[in-house]
N, CA, C and O atoms as a GROMACS GRO file, in nm:
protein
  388
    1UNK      N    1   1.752   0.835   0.014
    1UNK     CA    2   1.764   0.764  -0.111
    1UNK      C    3   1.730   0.618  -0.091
    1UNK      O    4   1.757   0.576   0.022
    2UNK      N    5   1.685   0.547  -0.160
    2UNK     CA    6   1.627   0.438  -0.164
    2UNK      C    7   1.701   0.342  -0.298
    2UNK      O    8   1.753   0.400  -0.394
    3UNK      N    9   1.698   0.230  -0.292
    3UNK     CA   10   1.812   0.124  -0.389
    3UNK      C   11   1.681   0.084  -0.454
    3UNK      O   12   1.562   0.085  -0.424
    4UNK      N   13   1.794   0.028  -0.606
    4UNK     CA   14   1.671  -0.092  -0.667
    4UNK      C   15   1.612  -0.205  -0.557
    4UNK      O   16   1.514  -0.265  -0.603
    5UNK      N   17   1.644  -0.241  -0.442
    5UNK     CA   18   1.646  -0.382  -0.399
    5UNK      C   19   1.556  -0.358  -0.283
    5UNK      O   20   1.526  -0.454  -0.212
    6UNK      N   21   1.488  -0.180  -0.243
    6UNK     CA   22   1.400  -0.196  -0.131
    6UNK      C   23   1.300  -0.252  -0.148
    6UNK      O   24   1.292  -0.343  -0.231
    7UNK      N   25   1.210  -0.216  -0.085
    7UNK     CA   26   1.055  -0.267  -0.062
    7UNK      C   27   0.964  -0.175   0.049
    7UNK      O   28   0.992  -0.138   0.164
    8UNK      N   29   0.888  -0.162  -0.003
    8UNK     CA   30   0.810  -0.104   0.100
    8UNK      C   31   0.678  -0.149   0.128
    8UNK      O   32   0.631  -0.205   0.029
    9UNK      N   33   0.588  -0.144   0.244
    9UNK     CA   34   0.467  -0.152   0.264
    9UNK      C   35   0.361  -0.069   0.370
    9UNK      O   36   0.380   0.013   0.459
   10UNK      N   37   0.271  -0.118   0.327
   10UNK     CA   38   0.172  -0.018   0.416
   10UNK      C   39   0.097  -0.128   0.477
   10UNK      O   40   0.056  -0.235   0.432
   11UNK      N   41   0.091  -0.052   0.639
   11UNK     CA   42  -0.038  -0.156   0.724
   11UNK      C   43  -0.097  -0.045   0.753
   11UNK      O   44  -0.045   0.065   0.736
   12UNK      N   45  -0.258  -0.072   0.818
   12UNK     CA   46  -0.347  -0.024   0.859
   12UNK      C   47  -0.486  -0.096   0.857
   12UNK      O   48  -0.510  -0.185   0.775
   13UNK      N   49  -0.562  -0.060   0.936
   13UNK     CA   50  -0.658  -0.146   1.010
   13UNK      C   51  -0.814  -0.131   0.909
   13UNK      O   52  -0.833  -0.015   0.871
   14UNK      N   53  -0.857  -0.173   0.890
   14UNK     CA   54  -1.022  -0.122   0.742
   14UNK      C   55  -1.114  -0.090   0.859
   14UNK      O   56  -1.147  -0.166   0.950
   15UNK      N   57  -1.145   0.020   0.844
   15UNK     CA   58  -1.266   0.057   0.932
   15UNK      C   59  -1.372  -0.008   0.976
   15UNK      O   60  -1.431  -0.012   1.084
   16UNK      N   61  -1.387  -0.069   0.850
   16UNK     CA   62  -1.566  -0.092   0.833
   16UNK      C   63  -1.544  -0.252   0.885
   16UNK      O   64  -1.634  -0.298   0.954
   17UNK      N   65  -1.441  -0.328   0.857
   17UNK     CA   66  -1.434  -0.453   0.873
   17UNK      C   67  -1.382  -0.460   1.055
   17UNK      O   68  -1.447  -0.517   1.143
   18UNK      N   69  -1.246  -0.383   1.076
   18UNK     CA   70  -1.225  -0.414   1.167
   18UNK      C   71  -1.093  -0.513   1.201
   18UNK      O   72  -1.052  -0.557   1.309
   19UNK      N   73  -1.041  -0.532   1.061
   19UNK     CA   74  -0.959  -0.640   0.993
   19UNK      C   75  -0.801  -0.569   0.957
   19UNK      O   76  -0.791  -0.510   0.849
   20UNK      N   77  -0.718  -0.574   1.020
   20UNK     CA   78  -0.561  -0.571   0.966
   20UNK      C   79  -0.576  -0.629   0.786
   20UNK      O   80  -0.626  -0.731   0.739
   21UNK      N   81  -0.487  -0.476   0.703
   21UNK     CA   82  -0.442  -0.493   0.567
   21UNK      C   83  -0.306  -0.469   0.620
   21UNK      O   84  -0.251  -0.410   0.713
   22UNK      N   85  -0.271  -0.551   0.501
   22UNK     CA   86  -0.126  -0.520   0.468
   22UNK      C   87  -0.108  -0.488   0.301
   22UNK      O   88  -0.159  -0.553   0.209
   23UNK      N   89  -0.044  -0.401   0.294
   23UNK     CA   90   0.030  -0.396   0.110
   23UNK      C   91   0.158  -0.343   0.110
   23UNK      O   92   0.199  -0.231   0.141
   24UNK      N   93   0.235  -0.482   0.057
   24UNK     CA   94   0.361  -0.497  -0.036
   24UNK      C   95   0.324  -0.443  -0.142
   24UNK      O   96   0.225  -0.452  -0.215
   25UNK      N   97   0.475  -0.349  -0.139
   25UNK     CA   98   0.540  -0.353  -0.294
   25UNK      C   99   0.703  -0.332  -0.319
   25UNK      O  100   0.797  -0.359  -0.244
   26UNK      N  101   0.703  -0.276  -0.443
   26UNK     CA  102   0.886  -0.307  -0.516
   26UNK      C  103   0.913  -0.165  -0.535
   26UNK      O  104   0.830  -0.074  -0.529
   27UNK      N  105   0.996  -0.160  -0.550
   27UNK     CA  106   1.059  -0.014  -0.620
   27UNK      C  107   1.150  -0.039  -0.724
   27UNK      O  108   1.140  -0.157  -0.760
   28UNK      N  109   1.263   0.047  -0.809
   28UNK     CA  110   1.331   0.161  -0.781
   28UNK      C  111   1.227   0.267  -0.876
   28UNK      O  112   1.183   0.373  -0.831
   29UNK      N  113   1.196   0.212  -1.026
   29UNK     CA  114   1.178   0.271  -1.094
   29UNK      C  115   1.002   0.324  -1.106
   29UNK      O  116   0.952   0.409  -1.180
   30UNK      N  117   0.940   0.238  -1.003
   30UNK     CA  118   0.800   0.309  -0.993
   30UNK      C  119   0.722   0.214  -0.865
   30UNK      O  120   0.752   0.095  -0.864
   31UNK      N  121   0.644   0.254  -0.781
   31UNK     CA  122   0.614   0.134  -0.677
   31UNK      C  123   0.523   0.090  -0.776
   31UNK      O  124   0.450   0.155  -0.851
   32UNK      N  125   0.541  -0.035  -0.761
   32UNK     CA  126   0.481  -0.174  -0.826
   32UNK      C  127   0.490  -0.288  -0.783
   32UNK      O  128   0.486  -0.284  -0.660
   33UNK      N  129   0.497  -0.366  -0.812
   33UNK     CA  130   0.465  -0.515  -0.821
   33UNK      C  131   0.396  -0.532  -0.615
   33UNK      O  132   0.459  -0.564  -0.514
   34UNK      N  133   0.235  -0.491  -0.636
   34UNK     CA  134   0.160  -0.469  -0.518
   34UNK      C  135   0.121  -0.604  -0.445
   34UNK      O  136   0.093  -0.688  -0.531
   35UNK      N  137   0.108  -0.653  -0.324
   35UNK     CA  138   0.045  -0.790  -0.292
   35UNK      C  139  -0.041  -0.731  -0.204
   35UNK      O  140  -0.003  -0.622  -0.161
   36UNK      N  141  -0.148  -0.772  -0.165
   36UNK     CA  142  -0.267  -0.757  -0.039
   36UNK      C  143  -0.247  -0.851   0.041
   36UNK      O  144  -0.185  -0.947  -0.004
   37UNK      N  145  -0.288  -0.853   0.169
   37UNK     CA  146  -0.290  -0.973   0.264
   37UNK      C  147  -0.375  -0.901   0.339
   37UNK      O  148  -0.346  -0.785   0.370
   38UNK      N  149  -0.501  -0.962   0.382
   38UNK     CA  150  -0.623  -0.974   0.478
   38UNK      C  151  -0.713  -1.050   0.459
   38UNK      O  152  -0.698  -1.116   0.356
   39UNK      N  153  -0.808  -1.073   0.519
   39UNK     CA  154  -0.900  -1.150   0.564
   39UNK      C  155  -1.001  -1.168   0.423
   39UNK      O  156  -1.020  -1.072   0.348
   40UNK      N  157  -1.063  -1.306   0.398
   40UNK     CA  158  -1.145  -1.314   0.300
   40UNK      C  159  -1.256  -1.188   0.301
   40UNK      O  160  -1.302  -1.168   0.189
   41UNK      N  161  -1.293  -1.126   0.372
   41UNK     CA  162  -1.397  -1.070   0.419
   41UNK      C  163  -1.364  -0.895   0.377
   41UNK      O  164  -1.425  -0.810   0.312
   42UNK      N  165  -1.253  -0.898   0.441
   42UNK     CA  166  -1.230  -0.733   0.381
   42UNK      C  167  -1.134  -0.736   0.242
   42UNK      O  168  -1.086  -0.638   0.186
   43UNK      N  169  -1.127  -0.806   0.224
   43UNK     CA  170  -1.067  -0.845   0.046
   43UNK      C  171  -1.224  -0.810  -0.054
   43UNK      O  172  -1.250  -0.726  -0.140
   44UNK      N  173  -1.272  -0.879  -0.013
   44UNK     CA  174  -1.445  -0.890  -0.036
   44UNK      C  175  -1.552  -0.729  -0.029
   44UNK      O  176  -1.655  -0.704  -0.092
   45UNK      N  177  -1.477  -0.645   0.069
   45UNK     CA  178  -1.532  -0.533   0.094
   45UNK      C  179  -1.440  -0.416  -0.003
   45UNK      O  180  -1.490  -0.310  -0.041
   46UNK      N  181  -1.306  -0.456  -0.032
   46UNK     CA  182  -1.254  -0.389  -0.175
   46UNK      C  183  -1.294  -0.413  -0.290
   46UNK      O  184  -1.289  -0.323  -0.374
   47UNK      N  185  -1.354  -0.572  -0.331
   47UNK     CA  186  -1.366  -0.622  -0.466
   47UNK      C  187  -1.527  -0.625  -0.483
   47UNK      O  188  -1.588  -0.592  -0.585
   48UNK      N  189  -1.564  -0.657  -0.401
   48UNK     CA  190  -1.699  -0.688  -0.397
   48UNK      C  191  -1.693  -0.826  -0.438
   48UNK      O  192  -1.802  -0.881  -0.421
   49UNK      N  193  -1.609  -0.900  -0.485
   49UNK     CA  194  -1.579  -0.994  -0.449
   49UNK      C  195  -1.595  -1.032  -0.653
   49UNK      O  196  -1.628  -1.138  -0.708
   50UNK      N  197  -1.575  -0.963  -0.686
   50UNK     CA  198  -1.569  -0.904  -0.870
   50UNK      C  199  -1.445  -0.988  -0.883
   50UNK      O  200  -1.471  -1.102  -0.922
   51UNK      N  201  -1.327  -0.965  -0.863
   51UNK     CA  202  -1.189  -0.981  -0.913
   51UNK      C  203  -1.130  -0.999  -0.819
   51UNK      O  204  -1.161  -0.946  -0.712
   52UNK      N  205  -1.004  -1.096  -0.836
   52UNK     CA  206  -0.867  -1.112  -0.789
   52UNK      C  207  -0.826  -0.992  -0.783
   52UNK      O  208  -0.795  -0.920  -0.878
   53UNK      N  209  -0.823  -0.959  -0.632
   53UNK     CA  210  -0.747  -0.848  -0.602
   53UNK      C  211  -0.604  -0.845  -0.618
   53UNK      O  212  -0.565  -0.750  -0.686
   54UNK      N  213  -0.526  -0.913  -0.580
   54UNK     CA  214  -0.368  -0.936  -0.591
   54UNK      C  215  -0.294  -0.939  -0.739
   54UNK      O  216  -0.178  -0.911  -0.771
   55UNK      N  217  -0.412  -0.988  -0.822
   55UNK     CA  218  -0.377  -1.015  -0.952
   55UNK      C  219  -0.394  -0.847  -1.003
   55UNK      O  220  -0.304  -0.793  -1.067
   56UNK      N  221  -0.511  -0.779  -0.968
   56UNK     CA  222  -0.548  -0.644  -1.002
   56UNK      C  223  -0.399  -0.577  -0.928
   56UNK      O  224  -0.331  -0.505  -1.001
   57UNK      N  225  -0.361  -0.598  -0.812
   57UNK     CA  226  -0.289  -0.499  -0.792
   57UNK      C  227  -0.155  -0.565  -0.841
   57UNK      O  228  -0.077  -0.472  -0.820
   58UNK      N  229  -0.082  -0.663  -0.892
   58UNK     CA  230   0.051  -0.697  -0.917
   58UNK      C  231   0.049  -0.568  -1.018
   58UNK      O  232   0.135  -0.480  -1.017
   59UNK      N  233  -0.068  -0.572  -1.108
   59UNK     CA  234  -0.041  -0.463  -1.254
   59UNK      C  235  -0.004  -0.313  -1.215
   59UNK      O  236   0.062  -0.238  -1.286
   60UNK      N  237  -0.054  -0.282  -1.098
   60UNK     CA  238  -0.060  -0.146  -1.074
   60UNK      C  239   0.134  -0.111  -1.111
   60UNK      O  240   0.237  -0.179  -1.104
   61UNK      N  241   0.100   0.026  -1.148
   61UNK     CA  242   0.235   0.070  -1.182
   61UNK      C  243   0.265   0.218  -1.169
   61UNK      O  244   0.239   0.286  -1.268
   62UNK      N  245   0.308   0.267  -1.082
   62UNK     CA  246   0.255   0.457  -1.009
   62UNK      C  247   0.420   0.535  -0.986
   62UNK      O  248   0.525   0.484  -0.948
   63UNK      N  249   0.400   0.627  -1.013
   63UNK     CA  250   0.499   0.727  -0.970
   63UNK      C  251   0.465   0.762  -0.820
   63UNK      O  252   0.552   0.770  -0.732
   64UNK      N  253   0.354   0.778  -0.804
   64UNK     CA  254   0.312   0.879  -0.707
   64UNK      C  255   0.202   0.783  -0.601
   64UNK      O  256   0.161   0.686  -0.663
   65UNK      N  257   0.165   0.788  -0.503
   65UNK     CA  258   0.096   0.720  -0.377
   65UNK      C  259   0.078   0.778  -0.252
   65UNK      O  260   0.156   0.812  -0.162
   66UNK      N  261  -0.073   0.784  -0.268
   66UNK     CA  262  -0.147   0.834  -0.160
   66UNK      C  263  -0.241   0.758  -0.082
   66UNK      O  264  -0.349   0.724  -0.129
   67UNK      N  265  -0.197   0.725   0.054
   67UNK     CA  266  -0.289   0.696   0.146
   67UNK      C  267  -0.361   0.765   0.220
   67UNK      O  268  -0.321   0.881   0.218
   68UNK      N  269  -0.460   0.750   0.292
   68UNK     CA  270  -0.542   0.867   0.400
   68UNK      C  271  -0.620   0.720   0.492
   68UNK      O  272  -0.682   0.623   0.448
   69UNK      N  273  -0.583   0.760   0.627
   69UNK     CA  274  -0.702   0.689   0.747
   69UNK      C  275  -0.736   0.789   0.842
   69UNK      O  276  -0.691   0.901   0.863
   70UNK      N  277  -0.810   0.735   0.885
   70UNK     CA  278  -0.903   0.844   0.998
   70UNK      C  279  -0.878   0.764   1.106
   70UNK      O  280  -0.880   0.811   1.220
   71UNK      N  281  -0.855   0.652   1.085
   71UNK     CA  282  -0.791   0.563   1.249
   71UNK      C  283  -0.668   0.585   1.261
   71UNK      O  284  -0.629   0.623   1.371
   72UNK      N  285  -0.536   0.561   1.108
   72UNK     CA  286  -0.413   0.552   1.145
   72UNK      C  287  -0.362   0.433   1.055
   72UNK      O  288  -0.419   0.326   1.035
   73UNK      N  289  -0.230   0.479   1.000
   73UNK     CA  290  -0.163   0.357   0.870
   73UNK      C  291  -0.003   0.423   0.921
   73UNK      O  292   0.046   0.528   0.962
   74UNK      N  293   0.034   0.288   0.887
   74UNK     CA  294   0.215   0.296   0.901
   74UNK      C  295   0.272   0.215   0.802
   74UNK      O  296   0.265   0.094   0.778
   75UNK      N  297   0.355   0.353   0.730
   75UNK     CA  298   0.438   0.297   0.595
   75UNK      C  299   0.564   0.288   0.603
   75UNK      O  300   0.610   0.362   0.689
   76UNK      N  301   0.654   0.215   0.537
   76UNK     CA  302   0.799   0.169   0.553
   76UNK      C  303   0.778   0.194   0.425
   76UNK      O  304   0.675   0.178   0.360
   77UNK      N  305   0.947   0.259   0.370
   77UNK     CA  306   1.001   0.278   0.324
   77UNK      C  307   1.158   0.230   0.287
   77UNK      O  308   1.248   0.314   0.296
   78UNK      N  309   1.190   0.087   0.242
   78UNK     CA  310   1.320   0.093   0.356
   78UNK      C  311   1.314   0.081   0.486
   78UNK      O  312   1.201   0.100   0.531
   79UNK      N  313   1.393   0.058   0.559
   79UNK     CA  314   1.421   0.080   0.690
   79UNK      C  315   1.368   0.212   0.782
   79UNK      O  316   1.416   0.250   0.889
   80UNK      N  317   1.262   0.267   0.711
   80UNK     CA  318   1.199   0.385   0.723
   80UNK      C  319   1.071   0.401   0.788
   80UNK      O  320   0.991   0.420   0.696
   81UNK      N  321   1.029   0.402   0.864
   81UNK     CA  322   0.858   0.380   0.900
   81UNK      C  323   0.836   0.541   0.908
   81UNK      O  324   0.918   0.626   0.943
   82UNK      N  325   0.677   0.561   0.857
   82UNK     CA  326   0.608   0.721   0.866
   82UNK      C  327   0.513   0.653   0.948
   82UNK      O  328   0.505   0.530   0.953
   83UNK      N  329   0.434   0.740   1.019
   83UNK     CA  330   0.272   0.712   1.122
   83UNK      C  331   0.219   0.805   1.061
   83UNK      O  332   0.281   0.890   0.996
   84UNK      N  333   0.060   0.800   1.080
   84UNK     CA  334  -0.020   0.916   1.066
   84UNK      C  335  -0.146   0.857   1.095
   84UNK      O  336  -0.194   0.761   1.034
   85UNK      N  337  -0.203   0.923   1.201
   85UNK     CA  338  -0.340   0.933   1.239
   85UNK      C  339  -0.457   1.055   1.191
   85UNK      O  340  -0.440   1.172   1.226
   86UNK      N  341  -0.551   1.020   1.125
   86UNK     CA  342  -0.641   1.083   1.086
   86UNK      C  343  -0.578   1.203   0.998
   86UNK      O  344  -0.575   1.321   1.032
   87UNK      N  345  -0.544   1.166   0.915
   87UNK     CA  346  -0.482   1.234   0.771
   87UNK      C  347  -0.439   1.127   0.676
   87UNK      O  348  -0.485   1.013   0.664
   88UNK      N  349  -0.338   1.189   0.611
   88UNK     CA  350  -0.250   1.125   0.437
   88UNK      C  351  -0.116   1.139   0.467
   88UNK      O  352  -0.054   1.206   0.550
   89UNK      N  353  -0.088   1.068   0.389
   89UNK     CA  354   0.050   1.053   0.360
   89UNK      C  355   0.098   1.020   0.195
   89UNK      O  356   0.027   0.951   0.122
   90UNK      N  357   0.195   1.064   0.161
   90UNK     CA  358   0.132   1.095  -0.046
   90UNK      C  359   0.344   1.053  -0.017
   90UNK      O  360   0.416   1.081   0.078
   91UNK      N  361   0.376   0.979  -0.149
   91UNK     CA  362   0.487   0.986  -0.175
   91UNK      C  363   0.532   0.980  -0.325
   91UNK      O  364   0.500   0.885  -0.396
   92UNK      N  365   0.605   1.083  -0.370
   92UNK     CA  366   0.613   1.058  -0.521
   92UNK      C  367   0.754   1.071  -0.556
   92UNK      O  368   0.815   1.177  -0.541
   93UNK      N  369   0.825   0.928  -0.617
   93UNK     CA  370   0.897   0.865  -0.703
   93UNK      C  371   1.016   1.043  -0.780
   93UNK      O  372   0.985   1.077  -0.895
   94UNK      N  373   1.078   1.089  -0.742
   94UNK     CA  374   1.192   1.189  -0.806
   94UNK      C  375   1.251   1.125  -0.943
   94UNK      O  376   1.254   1.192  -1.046
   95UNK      N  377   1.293   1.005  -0.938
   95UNK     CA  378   1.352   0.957  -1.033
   95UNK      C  379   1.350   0.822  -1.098
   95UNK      O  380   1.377   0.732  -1.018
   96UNK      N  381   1.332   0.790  -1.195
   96UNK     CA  382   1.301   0.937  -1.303
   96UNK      C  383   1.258   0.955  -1.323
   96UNK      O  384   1.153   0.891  -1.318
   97UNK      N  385   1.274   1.092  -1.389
   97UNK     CA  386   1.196   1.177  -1.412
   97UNK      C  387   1.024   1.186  -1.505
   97UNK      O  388   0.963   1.293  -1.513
   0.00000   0.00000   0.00000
């Protein structure tokens, strides 16, 4: 079980760049309020360099979240860390409903 007051994030490395991401976010009632942190360069290789990414992702608002790497990403949950190399990892929100 997880409180209004966790947080969770995901790291993992961008292939193509070579560059450490990080993404924050909030919980209880849906993961949201998202932040990015990396390098001008692989920010640039998500946006094309179109839009404020951080601003695009504060809006995001999901029940459900799926990652996949072929190198490897580690998510916290809480006081919780998952690994996974060369697969996904999907988590979806029980409540509510």
């Amino acid at each position: 079980f997880l409180s209004a007051w966790e947080q969770g994030r995901v790291e993992f490395v961008n292939s193509v760049t070579g560059k450490p991401v990080l993404l924050e976010f909030h919980l209880p009632w849906a993961f949201q309020g998202f932040r990015a942190f990396t390098d001008p360069e692989t920010e640039a290789y998500y946006t094309a360099g179109e839009y404020p990414w951080n601003q695009a992702l504060a809006r995001e608002r999901r029940k459900t979240l799926a990652y996949c790497s072929e190198v490897g990403l580690a998510l916290k949950l809480g006081s919780t860390w998952f690994r996974v190399e060369k697969g996904c990892l999907r988590l979806r929100l029980l409540w509510p409903p």
